[in-house]
C-alpha positions in Angstrom: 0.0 0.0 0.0 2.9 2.4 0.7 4.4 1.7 -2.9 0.8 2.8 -4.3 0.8 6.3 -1.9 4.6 6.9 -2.8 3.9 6.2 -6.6 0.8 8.5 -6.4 2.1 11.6 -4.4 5.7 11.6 -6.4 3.3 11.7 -9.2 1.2 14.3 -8.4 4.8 16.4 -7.7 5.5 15.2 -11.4 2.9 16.7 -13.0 2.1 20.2 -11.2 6.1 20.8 -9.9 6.5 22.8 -13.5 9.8 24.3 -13.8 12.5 22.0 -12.7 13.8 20.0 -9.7 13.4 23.1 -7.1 10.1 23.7 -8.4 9.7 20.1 -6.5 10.3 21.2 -3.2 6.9 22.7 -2.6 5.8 19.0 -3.1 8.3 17.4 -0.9 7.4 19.7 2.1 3.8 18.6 1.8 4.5 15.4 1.4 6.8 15.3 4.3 3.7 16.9 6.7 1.0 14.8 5.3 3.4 11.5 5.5 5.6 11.8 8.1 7.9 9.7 6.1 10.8 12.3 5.8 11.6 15.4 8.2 12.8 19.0 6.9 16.1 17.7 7.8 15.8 14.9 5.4 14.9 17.2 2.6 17.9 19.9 3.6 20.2 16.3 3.4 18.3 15.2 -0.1 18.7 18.5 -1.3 22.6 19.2 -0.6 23.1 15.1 -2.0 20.6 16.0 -5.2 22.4 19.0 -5.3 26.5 17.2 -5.7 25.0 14.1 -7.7 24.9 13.8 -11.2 21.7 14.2 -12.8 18.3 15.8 -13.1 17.4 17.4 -9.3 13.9 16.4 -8.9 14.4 12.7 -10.3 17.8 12.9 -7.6 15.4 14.1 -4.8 13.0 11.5 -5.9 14.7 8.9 -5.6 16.4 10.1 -2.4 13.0 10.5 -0.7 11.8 7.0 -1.8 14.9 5.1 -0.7 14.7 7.0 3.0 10.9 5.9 3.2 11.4 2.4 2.1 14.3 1.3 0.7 15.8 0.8 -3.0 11.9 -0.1 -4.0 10.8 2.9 -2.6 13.2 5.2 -4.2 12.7 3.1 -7.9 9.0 4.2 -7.2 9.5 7.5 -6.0 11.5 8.0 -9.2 9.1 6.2 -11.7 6.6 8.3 -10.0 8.1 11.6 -10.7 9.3 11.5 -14.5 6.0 9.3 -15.8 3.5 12.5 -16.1 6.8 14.0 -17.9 6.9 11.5 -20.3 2.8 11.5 -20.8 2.8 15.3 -21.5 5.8 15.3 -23.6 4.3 12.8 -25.9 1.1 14.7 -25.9 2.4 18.0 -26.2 5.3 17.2 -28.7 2.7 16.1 -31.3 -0.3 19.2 -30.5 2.8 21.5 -30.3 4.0 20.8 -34.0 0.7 21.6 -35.2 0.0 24.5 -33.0 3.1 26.2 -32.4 2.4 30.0 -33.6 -0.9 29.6 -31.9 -2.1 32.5 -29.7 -3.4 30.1 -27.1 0.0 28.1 -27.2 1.7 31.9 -26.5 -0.6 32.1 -23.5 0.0 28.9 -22.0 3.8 29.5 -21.9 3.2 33.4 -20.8 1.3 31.9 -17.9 4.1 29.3 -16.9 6.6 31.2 -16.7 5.4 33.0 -13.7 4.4 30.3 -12.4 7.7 28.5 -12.4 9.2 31.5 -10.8 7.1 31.6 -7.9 7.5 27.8 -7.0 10.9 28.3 -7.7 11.1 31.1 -5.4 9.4 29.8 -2.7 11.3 27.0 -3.2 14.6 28.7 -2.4 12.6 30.6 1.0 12.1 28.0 2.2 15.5 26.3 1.9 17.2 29.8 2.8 14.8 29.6 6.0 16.3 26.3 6.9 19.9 26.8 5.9 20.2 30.1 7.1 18.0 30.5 10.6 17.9 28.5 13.6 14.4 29.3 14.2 13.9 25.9 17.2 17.1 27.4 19.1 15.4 31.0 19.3 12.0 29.8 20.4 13.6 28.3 23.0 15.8 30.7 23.8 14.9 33.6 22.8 17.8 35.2 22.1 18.2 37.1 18.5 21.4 36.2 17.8 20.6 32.5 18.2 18.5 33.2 14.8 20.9 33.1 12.6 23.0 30.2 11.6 25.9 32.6 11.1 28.6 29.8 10.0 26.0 29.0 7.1 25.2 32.9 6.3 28.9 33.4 5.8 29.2 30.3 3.3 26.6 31.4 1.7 27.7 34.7 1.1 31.4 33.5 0.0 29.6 31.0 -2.4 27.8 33.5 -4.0 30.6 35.7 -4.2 32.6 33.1 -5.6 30.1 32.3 -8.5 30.0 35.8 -9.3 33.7 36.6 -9.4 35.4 34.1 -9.9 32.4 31.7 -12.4 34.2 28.3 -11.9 31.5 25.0 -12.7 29.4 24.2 -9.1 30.7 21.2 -8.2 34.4 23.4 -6.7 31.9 25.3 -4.7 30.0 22.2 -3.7 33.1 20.5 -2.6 34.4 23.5 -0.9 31.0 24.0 1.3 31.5 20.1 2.4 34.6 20.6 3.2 34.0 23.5 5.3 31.0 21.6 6.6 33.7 18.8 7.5 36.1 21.3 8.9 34.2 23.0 11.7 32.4 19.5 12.6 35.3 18.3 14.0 
């Protein structure tokens, strides 16, 4: 019964997450609060492993999700899941598309999407920024504003961007470096 729920709700995020892997994470939160089967925590870890893994980010975070609820099966189903509305409404699409390309409707469609895909995108990246970024449990309990911020993972952040921007080496060297800082000031 859990394949059938996992293979239903990785579908659903399949077919509305439009605009890419993070456009996913909406999906995942809601599954995570309606399920139980994965914390916030889990999704931070699926994120940073999707994130440094070759491959597509949602299928990664798939599959990531499905093997911590139950196993290899679990992420196979997850993944199956997740990229068969894709493959559906390419199929569709690709052959209406041809015919109706120029189309004003067409034109609509995509000027609605767009949007869209921006917001859940952006939302997307709150809520990850919220979690990376704040320690919001260690303030309620303590109260104290400068237990809100996370400032080891501010700084990083920061220096990564910075680094992108300046310096525009390929993301895995920034990936590795944030581990290895990570690793660093663990120890």
């Amino acid at each position: 019964m859990i394949f059938l729920q996992l293979l239903f709700e990785f579908f659903k995020a399949g077919l509305f997450a439009v605009g890419g892997g993070l456009a996913t994470l909406p999906f995942l939160f809601d599954i995570s609060a309606k399920t139980g089967w994965f914390s916030t925590q889990d999704i931070m870890n699926l994120i940073a492993i999707s994130e440094s893994t070759p491959g597509p980010l949602g299928v990664n975070m798939a599959t990531y999700a499905g093997v911590v609820t139950t196993g290899v099966a679990g992420g196979l189903v997850a993944t199956i899941g997740l990229i068969l509305p894709s493959i559906v409404i390419i199929e569709i699409i690709a052959t209406i598309l041809e015919k109706f390309k120029n189309a004003k409707i067409v034109q609509a469609i995509f000027s609605g999407l767009r949007p869209a895909s921006t917001g859940l995108i952006t939302v997307a990246g709150l809520m990850v920024a919220k979690v990376a970024l704040l320690n919001i449990e260690l303030f309620s309990e303590t109260g104290k504003i400068t237990d809100l911020f996370s400032i080891f993972s501010i700084i990083l952040a920061v220096l990564i961007y910075a680094g992108l921007k300046k310096f525009k080496k390929h993301p895995v060297i920034y990936i590795a470096i944030a581990a290895a800082a990570g690793i660093l000031l663990q120890l």
